[in-house]
ROSE-760060 format. One record per residue: z, x, y of N, C-alpha, C in turn; residue in three letters. Coordinates in Angstrom, 3 decimals, decimal comma. Atoms other than C-alpha are relative to their C-alpha. Last residue first. Layout:
BEGIN
      n.zz      n.xx      n.yy     ca.zz     ca.xx     ca.yy      c.zz      c.xx      c.yy  type
         Z         X         Y         Z         X         Y         Z         X         Y   ALA
...
***
This chain:
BEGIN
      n.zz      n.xx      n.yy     ca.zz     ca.xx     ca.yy      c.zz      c.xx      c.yy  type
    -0,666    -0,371    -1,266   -17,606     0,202     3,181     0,039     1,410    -0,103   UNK
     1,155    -0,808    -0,389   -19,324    -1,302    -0,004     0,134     0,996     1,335   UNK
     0,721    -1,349     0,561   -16,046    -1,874    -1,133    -1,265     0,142     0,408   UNK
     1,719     0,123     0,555   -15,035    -4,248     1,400    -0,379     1,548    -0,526   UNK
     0,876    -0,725    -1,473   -10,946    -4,373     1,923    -1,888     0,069    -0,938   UNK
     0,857     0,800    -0,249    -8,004    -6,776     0,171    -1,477     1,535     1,008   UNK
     0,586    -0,335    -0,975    -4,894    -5,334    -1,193    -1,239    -0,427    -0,543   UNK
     1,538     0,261     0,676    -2,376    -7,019    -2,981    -1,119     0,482     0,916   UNK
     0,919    -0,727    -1,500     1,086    -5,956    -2,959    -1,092    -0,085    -0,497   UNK
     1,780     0,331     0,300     3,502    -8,412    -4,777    -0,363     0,812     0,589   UNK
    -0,414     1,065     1,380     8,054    -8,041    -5,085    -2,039     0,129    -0,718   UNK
     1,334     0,445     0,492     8,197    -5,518    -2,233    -0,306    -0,385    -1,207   UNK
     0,911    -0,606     0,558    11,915    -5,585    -1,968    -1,745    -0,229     0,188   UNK
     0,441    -1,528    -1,348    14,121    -6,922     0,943    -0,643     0,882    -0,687   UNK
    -1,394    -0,632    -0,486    15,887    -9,224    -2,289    -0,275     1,288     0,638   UNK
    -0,925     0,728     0,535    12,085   -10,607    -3,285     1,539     0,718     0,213   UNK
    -1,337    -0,672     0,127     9,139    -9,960    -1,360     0,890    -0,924    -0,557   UNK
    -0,684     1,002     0,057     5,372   -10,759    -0,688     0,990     0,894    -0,476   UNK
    -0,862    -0,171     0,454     2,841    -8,246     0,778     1,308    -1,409    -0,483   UNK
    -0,475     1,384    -0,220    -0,626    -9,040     1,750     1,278     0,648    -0,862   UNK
    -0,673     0,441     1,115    -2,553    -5,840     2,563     1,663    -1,241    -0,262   UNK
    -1,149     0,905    -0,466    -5,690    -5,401     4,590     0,835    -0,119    -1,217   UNK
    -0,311     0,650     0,732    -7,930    -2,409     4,780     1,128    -0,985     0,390   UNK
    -0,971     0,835    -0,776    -9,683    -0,093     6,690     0,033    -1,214    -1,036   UNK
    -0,162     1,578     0,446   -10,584     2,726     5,049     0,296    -0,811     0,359   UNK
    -1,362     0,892    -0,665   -11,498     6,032     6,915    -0,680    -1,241    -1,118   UNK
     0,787     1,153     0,206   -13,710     9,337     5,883     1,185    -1,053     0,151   UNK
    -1,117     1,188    -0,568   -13,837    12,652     7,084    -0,588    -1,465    -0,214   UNK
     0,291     1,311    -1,273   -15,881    14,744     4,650     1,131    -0,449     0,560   UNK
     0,188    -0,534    -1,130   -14,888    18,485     3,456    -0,539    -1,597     1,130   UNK
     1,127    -0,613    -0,174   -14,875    17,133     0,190    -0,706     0,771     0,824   UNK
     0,043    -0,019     1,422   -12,159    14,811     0,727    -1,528     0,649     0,274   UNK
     0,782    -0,704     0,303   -10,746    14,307     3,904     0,197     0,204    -1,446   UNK
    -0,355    -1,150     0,903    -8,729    11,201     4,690    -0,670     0,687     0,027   UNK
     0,978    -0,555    -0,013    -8,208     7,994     6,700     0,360     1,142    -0,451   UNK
    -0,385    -1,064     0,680    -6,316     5,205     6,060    -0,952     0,763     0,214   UNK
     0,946    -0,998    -0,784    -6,591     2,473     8,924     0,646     1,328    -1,535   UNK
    -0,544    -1,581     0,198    -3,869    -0,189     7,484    -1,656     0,656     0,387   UNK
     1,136    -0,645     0,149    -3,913    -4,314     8,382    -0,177     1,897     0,194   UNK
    -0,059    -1,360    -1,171    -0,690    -5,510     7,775    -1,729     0,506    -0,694   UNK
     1,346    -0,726     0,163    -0,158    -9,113     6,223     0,289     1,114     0,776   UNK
     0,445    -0,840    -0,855     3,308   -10,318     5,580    -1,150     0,536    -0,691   UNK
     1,286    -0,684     0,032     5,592   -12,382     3,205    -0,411     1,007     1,025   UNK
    -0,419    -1,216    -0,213     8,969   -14,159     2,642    -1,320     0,705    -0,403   UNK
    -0,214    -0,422     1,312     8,327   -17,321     3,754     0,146     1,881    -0,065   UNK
    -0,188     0,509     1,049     8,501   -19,738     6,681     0,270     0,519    -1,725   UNK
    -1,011     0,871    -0,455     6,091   -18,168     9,244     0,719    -0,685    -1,288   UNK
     0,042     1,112     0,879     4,326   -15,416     6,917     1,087    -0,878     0,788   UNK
    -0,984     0,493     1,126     4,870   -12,295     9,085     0,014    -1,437    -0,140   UNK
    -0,198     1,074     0,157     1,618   -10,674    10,476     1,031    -0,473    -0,639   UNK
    -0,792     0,899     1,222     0,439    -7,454    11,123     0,207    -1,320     0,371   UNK
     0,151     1,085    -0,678    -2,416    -4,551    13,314     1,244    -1,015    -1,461   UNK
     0,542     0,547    -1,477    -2,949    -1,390    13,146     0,483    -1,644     0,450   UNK
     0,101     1,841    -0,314    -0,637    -0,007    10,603    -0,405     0,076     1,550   UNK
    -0,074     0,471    -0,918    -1,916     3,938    10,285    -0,224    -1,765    -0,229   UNK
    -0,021     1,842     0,068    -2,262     5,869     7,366     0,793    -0,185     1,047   UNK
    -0,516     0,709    -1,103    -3,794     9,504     7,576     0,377    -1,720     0,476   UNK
     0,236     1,206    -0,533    -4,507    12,111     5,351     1,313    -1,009     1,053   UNK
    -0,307     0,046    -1,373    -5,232    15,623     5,542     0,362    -1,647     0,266   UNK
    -0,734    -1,203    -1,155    -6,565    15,928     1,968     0,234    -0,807     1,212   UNK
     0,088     0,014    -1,135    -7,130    13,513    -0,873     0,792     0,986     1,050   UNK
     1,039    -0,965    -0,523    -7,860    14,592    -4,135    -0,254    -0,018     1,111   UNK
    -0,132    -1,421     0,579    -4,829    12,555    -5,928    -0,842     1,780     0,564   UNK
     0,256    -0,939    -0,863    -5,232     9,610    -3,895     0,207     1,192    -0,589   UNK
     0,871    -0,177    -1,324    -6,174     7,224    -6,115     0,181     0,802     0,857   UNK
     0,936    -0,222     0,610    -4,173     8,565    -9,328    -0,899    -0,388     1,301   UNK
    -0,098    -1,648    -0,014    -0,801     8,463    -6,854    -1,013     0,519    -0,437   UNK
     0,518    -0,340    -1,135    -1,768     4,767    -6,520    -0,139     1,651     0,297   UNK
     1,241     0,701    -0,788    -1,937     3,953    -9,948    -0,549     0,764     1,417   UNK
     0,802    -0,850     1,397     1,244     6,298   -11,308    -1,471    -0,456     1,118   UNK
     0,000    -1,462    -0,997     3,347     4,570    -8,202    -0,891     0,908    -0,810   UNK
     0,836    -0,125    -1,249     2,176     1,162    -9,545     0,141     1,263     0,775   UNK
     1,340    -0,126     0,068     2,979     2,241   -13,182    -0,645    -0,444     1,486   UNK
     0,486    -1,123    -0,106     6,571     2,888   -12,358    -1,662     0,197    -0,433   UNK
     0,172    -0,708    -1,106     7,015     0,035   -10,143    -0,396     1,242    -0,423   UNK
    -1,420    -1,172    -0,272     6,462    -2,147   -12,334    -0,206     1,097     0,819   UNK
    -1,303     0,326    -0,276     3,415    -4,491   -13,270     0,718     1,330     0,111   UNK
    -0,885    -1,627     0,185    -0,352    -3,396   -12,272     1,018    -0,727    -0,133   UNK
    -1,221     0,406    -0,481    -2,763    -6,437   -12,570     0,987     1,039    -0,561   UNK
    -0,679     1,067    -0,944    -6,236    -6,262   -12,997     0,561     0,440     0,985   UNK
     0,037     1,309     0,248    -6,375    -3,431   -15,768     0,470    -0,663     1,636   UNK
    -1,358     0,707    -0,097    -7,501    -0,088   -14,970     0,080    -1,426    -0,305   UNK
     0,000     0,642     1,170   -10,889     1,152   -15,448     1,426    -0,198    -0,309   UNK
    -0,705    -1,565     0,883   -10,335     4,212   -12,636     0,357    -1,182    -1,449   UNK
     0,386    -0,796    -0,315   -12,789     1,925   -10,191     0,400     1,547    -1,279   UNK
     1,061    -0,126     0,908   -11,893    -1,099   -11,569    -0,899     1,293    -0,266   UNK
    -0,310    -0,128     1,560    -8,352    -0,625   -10,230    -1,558     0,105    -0,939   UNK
     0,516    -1,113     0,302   -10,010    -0,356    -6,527     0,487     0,611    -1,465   UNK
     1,456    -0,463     1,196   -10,329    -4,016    -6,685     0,177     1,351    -0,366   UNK
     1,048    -0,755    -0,373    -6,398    -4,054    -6,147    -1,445    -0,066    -0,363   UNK
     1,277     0,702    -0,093    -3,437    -6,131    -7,233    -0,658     0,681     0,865   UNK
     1,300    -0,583    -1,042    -0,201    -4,588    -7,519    -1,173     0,047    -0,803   UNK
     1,374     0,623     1,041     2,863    -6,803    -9,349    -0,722     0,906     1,533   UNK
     0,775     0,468    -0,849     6,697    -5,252    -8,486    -1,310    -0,106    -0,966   UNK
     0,972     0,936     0,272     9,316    -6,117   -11,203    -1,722     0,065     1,219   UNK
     0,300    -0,440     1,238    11,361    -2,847   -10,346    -1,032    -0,897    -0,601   UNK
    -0,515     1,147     0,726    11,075    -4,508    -6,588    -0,495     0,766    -1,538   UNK
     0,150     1,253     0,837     9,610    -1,838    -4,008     0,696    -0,351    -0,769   UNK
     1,015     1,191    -0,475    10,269     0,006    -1,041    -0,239    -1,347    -1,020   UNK
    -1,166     0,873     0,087    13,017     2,478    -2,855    -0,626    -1,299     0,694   UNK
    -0,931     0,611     1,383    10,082     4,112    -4,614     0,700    -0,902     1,021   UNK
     0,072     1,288    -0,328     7,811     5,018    -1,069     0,569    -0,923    -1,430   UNK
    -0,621     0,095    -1,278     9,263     8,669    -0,680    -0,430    -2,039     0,084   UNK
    -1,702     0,562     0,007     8,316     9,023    -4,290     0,767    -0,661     1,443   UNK
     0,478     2,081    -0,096     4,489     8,483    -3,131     1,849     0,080    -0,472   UNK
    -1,183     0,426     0,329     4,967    12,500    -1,862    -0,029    -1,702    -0,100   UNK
     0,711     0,041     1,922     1,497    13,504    -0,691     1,338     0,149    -0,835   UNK
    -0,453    -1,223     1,019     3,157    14,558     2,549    -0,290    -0,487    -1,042   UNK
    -0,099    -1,272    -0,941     0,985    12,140     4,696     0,512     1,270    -0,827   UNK
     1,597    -0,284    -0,091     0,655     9,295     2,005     0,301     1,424     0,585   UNK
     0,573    -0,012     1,480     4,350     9,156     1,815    -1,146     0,625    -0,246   UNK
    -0,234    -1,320     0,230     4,812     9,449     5,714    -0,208     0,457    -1,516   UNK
     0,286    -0,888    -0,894     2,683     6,703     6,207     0,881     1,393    -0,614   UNK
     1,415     0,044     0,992     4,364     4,543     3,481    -0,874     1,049     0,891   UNK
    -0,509    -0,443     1,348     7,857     4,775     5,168    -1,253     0,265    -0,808   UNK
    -0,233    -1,522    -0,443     6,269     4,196     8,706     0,720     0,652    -1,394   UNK
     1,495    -1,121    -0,147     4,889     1,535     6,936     0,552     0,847     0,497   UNK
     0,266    -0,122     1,658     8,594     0,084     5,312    -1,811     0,775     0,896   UNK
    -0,278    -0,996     0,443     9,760     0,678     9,428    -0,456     0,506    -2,055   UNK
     0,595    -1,432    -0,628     7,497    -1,352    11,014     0,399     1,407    -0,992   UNK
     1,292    -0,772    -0,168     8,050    -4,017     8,626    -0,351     1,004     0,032   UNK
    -0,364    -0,444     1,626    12,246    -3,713     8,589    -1,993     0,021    -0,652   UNK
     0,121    -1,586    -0,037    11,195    -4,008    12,367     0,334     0,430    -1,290   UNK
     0,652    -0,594    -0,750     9,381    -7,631    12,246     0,738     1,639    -0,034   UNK
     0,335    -0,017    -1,184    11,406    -9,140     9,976    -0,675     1,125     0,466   UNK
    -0,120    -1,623    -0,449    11,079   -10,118     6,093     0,378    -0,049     1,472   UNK
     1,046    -0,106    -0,082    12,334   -14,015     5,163    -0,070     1,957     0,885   UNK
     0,260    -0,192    -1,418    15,757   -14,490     4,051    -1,352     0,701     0,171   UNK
***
């Protein structure tokens, strides 16, 4: 059965508060023990590719934000895959670091397998 519209809303308002209290456990029961995360910003911390499992994608992402203060993720804008079990959401992350304020805007393509996040692949312009 394909995702819906408030089991969406509510997996970002699950990821939001994550980020927010610098707690990524709060976003475990979200994903698929098999999940796959795809990122450029892996090249960044010389990572490979393609992240499998959930416990190296919560390792991953917890290593990107590790030095981030005050932050702030916000779904602006989504999409559910007519026909399949997917979804785009476009995210506003914004953070201090260094004493700067600084925002990401990014897009991320989610696919699913038994109401899990099965793929998460994010998409945004590093020169940004």
């Amino acid at each position: 059965m394909p995702i819906i519209e408030t089991v969406l809303v509510e997996q970002e308002a699950r990821f939001a508060r994550a980020f927010e209290e610098g707690d990524l456990e709060l976003a475990r029961p979200l994903y698929h023990p098999d999940v796959v995360y795809l990122s450029p910003t892996v090249r960044l911390f010389d990572w490979p590719a393609r992240i499998e499992g959930v416990e190296r994608t919560l390792e991953f992402i917890g290593l990107t934000v590790r030095h981030l203060e005050a932050v702030r993720y916000r779904m602006v804008e989504h999409a559910l895959v007519a026909g399949a079990d997917a979804a785009f959401v476009r995210i506003h992350f914004d953070w201090t670091r260094d004493g700067q304020r600084l925002r990401s805007n990014y897009v991320v393509i989610y696919r699913y397998r038994d109401g899990l996040i099965v793929q998460q692949e994010l998409y945004y312009d590093p020169s940004g």
